[in-house]
Residue frames relative to the residue before (quaternion, step in Angstrom):
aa qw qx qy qz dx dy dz
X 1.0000 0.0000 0.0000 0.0000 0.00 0.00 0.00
X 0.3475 -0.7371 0.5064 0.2818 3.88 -1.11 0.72
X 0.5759 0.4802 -0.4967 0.4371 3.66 1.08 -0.28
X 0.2164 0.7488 -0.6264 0.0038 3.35 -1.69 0.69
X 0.6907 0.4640 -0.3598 0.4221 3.69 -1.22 0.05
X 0.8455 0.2971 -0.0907 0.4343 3.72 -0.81 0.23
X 0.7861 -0.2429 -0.1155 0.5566 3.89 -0.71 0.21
X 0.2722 0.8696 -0.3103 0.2709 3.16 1.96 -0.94
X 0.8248 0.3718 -0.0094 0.4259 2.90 0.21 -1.65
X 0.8631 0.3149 -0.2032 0.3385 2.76 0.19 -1.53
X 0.3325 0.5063 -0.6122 0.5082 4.06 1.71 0.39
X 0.6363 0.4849 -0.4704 0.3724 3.99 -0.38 -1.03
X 0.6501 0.6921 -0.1728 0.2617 3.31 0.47 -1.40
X 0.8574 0.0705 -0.0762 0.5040 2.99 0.80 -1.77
X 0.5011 -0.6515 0.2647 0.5043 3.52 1.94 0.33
X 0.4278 0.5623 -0.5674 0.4229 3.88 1.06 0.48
X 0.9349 0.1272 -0.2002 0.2642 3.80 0.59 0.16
X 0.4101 -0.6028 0.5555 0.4000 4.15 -0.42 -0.17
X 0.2206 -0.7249 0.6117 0.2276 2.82 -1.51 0.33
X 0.0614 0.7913 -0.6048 -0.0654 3.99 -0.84 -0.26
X 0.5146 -0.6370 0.4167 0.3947 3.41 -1.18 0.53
X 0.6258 -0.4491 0.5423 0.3357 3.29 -1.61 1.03
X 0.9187 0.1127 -0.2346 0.2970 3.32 -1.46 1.41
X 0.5005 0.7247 -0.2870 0.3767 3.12 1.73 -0.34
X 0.1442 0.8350 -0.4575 -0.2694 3.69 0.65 0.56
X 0.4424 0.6566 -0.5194 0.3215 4.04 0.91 -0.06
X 0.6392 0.4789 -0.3458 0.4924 3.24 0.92 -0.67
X 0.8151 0.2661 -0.3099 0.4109 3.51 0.20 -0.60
X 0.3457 0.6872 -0.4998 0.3981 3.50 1.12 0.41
X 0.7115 0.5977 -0.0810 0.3606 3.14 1.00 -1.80
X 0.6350 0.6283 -0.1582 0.4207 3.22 1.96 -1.38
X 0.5969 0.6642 -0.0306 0.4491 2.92 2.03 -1.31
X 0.7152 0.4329 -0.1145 0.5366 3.11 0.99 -1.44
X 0.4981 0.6760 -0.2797 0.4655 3.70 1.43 -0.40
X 0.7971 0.3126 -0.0211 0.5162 2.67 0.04 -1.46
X 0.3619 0.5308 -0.5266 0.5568 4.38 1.02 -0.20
X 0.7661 0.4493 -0.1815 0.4223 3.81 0.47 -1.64
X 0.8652 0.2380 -0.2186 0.3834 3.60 0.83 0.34
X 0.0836 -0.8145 0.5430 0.1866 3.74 0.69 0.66
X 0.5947 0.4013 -0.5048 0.4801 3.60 0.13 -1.13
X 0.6076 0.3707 -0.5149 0.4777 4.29 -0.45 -0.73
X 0.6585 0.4691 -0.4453 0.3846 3.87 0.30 -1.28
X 0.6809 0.4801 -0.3323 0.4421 3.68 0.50 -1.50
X 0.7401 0.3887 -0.3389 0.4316 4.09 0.24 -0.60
X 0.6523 0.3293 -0.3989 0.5540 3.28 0.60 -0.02
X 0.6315 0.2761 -0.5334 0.4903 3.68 0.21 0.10
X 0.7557 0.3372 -0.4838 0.2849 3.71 0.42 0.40
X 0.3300 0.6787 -0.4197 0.5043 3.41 1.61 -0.13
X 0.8785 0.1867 -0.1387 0.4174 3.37 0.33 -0.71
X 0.4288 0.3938 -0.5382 0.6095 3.67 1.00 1.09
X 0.5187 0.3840 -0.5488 0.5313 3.94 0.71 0.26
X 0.7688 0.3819 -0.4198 0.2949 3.49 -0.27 -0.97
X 0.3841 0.7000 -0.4687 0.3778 3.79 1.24 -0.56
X 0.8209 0.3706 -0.1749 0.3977 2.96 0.36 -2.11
X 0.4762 0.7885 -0.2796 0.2708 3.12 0.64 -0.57
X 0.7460 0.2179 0.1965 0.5978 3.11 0.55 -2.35
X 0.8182 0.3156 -0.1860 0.4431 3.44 0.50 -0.62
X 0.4359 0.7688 -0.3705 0.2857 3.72 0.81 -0.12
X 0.3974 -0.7886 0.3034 0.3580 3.39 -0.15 1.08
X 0.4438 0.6514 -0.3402 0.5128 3.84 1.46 -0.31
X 0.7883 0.2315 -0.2047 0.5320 3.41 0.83 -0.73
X 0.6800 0.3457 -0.5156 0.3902 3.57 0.59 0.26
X 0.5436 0.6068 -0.4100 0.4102 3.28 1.12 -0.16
X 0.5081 0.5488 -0.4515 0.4867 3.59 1.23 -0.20
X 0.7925 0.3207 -0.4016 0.3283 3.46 0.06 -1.48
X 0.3014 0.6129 -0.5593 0.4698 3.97 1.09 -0.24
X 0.9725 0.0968 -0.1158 0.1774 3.00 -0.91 -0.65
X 0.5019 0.4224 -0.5777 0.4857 2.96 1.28 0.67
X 0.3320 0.7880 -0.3147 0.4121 3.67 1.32 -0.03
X 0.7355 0.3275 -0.1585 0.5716 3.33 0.80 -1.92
X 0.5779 0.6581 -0.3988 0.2717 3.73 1.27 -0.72
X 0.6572 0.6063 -0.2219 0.3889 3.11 1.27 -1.69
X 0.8330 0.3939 -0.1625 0.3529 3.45 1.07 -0.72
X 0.5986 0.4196 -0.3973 0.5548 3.35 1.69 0.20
C-alpha cells in the first residue's frame, strides 16, 4: 500500500482501521462490502479504536507528555 504514517497507520496498527489504496474505488467497494458482512469485525474495531483514543489522546495523558517535554528542556 502507498498510504502510510499517521491515522493511516496507526488504524492498521491498532486494528480500529483498514487500509486501501488512495483512489482505488474497487478496493474500497470491496472494503465496504466486507466489513457491511461483518459487524462483530465492525464492533472491534470501533472498540480497538476508542482504546487507542484513550490511550494516546487523553487529555491526562497529553498533558503528561507536555510536561515531561517542558521538563526535558528546562
Amino acid at each position: 500500500m502507498h498510504s502510510h504514517g499517521g491515522p493511516w497507520e496507526r488504524g492498521i496498527k491498532t486494528g480500529s482501521g483498514i487500509g486501501i489504496e488512495p483512489e482505488n474505488t474497487k478496493e474500497l467497494a470491496a472494503a465496504i462490502t466486507a466489513l457491511a458482512d461483518a459487524p462483530d469485525q465492525c464492533a472491534a474495531m470501533g472498540e480497538a479504536g476508542k482504546a487507542c483514543v484513550s490511550a494516546e489522546f487523553d487529555r491526562r495523558v497529553l498533558a503528561r507528555r507536555f510536561e515531561e517535554v517542558l521538563e526535558s528542556v528546562v
